[in-house]
C-alpha positions as CSV (number, residue, x, y, z in Angstrom):
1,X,-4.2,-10.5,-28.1
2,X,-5.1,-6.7,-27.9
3,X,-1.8,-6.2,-30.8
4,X,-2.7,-5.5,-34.6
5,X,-3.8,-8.5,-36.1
6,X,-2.1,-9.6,-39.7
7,X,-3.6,-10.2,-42.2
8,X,-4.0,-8.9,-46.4
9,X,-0.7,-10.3,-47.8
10,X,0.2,-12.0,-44.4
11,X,0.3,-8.5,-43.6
12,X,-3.0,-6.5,-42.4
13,X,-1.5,-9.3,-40.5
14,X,-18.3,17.2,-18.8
15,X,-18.1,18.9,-17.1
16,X,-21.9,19.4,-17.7
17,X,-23.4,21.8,-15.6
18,X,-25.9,20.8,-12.9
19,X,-29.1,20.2,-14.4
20,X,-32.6,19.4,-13.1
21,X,-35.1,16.7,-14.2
22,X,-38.2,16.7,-12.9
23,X,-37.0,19.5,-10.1
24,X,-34.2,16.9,-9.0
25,X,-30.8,18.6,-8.9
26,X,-28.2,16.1,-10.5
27,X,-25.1,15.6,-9.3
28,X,-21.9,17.6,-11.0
29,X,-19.9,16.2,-12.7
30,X,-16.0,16.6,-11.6
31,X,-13.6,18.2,-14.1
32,X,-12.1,15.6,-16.3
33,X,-8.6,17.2,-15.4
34,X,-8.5,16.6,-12.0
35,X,-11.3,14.3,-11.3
36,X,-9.5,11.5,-8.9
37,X,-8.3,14.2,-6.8
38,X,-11.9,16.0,-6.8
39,X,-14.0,12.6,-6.1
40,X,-11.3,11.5,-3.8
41,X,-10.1,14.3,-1.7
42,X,-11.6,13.1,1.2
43,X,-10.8,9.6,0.9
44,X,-7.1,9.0,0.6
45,X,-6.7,6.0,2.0
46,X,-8.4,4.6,-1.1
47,X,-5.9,1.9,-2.9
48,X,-5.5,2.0,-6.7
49,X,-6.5,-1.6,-7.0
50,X,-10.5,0.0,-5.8
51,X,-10.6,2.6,-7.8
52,X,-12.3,2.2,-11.5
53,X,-10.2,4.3,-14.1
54,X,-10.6,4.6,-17.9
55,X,-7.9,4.0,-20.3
56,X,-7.0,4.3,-23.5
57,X,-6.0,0.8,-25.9
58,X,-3.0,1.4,-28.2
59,X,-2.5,4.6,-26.6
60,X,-0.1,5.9,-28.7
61,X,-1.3,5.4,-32.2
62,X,-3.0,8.1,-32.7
63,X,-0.3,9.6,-35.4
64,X,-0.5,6.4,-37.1
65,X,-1.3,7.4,-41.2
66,X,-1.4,5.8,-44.5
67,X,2.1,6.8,-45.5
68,X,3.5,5.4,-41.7
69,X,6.6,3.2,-41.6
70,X,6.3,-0.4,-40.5
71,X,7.0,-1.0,-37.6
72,X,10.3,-3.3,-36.5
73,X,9.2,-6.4,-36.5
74,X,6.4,-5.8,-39.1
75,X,6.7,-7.7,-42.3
76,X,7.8,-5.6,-45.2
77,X,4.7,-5.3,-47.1
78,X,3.4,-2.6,-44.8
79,X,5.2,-0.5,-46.9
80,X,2.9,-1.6,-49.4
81,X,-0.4,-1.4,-48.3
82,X,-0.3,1.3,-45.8
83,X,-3.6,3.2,-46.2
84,X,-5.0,-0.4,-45.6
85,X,-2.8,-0.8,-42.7
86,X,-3.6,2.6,-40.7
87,X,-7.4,1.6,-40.6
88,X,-6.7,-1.1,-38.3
89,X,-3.6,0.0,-36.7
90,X,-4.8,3.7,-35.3
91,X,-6.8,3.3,-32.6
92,X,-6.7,6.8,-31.0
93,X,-7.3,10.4,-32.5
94,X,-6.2,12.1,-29.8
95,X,-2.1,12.9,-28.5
96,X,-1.1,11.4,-24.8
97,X,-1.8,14.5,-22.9
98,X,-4.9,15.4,-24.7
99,X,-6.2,11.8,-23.6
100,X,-4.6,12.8,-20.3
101,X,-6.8,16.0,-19.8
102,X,-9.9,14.5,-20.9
103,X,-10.2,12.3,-17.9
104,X,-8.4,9.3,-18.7
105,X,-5.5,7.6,-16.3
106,X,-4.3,4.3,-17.9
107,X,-1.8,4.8,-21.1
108,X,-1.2,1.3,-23.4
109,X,2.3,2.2,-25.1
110,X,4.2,-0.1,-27.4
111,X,7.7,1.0,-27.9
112,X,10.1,0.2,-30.5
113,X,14.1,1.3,-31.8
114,X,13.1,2.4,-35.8
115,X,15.8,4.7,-37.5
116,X,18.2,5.1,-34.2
117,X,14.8,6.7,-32.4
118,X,12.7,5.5,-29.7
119,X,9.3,5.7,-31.1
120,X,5.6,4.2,-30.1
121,X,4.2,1.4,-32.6
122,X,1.3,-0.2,-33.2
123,X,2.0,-2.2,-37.1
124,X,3.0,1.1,-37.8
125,X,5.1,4.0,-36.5
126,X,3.8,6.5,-35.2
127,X,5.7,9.2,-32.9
128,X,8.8,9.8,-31.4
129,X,8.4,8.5,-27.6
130,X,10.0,11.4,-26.6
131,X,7.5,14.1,-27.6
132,X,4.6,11.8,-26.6
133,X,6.0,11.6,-23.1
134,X,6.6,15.4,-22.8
135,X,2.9,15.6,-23.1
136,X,2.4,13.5,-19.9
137,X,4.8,15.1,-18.0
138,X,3.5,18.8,-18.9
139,X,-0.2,16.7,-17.6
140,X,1.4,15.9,-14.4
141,X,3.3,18.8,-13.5
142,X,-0.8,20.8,-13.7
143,X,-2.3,17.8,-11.8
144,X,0.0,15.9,-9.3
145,X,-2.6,14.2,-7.2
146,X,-3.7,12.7,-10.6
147,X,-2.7,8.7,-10.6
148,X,-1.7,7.6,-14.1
149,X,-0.5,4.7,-15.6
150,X,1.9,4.2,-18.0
151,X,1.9,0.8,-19.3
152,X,5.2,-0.2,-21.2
153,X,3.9,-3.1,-22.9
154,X,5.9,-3.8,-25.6
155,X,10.0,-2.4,-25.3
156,X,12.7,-1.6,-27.7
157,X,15.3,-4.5,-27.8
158,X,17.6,-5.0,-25.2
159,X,20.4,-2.8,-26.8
160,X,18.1,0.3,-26.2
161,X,16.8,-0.2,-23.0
162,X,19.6,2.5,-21.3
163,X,18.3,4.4,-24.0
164,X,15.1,4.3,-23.0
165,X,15.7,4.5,-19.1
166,X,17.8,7.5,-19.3
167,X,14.8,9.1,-21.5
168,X,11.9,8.1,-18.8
169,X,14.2,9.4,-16.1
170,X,15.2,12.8,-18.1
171,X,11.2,13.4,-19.1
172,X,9.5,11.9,-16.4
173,X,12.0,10.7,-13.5
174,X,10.4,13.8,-10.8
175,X,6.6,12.1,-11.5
176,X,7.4,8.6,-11.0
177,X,5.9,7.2,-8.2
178,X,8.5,5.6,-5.8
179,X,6.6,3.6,-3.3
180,X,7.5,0.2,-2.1
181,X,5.2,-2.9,-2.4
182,X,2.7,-4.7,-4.3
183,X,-0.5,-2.7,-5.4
184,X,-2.4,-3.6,-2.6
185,X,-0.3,-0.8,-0.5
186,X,-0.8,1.8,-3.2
187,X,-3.1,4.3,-1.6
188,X,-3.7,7.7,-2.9
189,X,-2.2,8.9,-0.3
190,X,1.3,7.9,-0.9
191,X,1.1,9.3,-4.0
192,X,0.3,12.4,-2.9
193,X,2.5,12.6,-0.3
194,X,5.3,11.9,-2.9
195,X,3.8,14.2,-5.1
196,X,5.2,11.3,-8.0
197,X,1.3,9.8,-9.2
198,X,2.8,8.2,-12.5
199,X,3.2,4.6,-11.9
200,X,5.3,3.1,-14.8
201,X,4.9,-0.2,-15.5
202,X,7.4,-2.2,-17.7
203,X,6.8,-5.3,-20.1
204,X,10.5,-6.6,-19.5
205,X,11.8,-8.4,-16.0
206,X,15.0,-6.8,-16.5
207,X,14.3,-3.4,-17.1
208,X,11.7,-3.6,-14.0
209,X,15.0,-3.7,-12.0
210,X,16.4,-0.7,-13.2
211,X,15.0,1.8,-10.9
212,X,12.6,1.9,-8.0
213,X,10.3,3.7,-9.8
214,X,9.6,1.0,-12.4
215,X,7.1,-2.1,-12.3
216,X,6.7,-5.4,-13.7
217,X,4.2,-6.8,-15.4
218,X,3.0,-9.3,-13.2
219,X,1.8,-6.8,-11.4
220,X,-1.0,-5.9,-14.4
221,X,-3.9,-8.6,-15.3
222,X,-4.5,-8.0,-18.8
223,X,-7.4,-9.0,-20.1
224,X,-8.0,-9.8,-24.0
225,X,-11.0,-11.4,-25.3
226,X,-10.0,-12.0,-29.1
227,X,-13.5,-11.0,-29.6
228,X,-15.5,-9.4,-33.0
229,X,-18.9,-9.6,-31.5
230,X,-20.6,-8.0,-28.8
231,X,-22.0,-11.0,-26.9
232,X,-18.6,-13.0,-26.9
233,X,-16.7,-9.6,-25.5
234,X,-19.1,-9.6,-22.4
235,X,-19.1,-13.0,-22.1
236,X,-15.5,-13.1,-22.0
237,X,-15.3,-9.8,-19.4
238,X,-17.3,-10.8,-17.1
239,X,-15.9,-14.2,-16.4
240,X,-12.6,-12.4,-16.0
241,X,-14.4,-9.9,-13.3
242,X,-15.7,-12.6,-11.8
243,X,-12.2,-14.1,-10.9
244,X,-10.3,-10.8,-10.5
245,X,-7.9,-10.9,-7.9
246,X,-8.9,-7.7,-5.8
247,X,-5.4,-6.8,-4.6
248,X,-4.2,-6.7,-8.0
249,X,-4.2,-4.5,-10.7
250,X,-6.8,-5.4,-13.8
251,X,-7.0,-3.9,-17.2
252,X,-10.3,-5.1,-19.0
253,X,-9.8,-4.2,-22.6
254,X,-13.3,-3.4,-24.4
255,X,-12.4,-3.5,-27.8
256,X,-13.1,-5.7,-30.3
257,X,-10.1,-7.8,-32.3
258,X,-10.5,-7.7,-35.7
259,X,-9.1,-11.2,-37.8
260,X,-7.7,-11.6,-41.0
261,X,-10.8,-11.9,-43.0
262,X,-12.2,-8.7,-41.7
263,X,-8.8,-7.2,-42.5
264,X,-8.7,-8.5,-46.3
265,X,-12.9,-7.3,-46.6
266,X,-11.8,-4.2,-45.8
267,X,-9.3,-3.7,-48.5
268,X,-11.3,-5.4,-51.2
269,X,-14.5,-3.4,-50.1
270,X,-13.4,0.0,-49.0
271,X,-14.6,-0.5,-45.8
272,X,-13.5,1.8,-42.6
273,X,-11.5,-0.2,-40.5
274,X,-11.2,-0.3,-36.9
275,X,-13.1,2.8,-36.2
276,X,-16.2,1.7,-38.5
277,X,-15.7,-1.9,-36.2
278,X,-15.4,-0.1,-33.2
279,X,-19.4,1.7,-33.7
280,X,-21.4,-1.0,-31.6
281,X,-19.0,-0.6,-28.7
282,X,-19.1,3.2,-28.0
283,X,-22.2,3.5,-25.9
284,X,-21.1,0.3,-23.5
285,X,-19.6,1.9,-21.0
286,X,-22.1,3.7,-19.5
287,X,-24.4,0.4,-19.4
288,X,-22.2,-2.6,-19.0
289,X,-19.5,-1.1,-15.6
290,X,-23.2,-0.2,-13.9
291,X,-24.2,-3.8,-14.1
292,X,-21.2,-5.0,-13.5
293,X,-21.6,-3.2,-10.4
294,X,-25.2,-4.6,-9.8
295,X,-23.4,-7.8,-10.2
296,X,-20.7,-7.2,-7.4
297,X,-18.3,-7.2,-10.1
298,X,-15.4,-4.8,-9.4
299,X,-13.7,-3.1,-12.5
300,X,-10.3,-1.5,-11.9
301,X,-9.2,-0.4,-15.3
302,X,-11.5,-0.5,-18.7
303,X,-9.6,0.5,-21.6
304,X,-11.6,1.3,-25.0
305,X,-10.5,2.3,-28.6
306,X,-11.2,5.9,-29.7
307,X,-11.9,7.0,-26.4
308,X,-13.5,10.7,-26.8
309,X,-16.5,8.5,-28.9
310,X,-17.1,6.7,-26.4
311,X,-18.8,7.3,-22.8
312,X,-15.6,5.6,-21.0
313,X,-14.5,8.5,-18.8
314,X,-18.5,9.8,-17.8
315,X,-19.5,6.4,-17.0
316,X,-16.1,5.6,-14.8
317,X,-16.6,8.8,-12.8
318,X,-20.6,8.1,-12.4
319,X,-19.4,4.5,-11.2
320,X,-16.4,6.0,-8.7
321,X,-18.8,8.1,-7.1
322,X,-21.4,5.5,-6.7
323,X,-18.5,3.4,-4.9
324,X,-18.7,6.4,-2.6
325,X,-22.1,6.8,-1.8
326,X,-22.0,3.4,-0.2
């Protein structure tokens, strides 16, 4: 799975400007705030499940450091090895609505109850949940045509779930999309017309049934490869693509997973962690979703570690407008 993986003591458990080459104008770039709106302005009937979006794995670690809490849940001797700990479990440098801005429309969050506080968790804590989400709501109200989603996929314990409904409803409730039906019906044009383009998907049956505005996980196809190598991560995408169910939403997750041996290295070595791990994946983007596309392979969301190193959101909107020019 896509979580942090245990291990040492059990426990590390563009907007570029046109441009010409060879006198052939190339194609600008849409702004990386608005950029579904902008590619798809004139295409509104285009569903959610066709559209290829970039997201963000661990979304909300980015606050993650060496003197972090452990998580609940975590064993205790986080508390002990903590700088060790923060290499692997921050995945993300940058805050929700910074992500957000910089073109990206798919948010992993992991929630937890620590210290009477809703807060987002990856091994460690990281941030209160409540400042995070004020960050996508102040994204939102400045671009309400642009479709995010917000993917609860681990929740507090069932004693804090009015808790945490009453705090997505109080930060978020006038963005959240409403719309009836499965994700094949999800066109960009009901959002619009709603003018609610957050779509808040929930990792607990119950909860789902809270409000209208929340979704079950069934209706998300995750897919984790387990892998630490480059060939056994693409081999392991593409035979997901390849069975994708097209009226369903997909989340392909191209990051690597790193086990406990890597882990313990790391702290006997000195090593970098996650980040260092992370190097051979950062340039993929922009070659591997193209040949996918060669392929007839159909993406819908491709989620990466340390996003802003990578060439996730170029490569996505390169790929969307292709999709158009058909």
């Amino acid at each position: 799975m896509g979580f942090f993986t245990t291990g040492l003591f059990a426990v590390l458990c563009l907007t570029p400007c046109s441009q010409e080459k060879g006198g052939v104008p190339e194609t600008k770039q849409p702004s990386t705030e608005n950029w579904v709106s902008e590619l798809f302005g004139d295409h509104k009937q285009t569903r959610l499940v066709d559209l290829i979006l970039p997201g963000t794995h661990d979304s909300g670690s980015y606050d993650i450091t060496g003197s972090s809490a452990p998580a609940p849940g975590a064993p205790a001797a986080y508390a002990k090895v903590g700088s060790i700990a923060a290499k692997w479990a921050k995945t993300q440098d940058q805050t929700l609505e910074q992500q957000l801005r910089g073109g990206i429309r798919y948010l992993d969050l992991r929630v937890a109850l620590f210290e009477e506080r809703l807060v987002l968790v990856h091994g460690l804590v990281s941030c209160d949940l409540d400042g995070a989400l004020a960050g996508v709501r102040s994204f939102a109200r400045d671009n309400p045509r642009e479709p995010v989603l917000l993917d609860l996929q681990a929740m507090p314990a069932v004693v804090a779930h009015v808790r945490l409904h009453e705090l997505l409803q109080d930060v978020l409730g006038d963005h959240l999309f409403t719309g009836k039906g499965p994700p094949s019906r999800w066109t960009l044009e009901k959002l619009w017309s709603e003018d609610r383009a957050v779509i808040c998907i929930v990792g607990h049956s119950g909860f789902a049934d809270r409000a209208p505005e929340y979704r079950s996980r069934r209706h998300l196809d995750s897919v984790w490869t387990n892998s630490r190598d480059v060939v056994a991560l693409r081999k392991g995408l593409d035979s997901r693509l390849r069975a994708r169910d097209r009226d369903g939403l997909q989340c392909a997750y191209l990051t690597f997973t790193p086990g406990t041996g890597t882990i313990i290295s790391s702290g006997i070595l000195g090593n970098t962690g996650l980040r260092s791990m992370s190097k051979p994946l950062f340039k993929l983007p922009g070659e591997w979703i193209p040949q996918w596309l060669d392929e007839g392979l159909r993406p819908n969301v491709v989620s990466v570690d340390f996003y802003e190193r990578t060439d996730i959101v170029e490569a996505v909107m390169k790929a969307n407008q292709r999709l158009l020019e058909r």
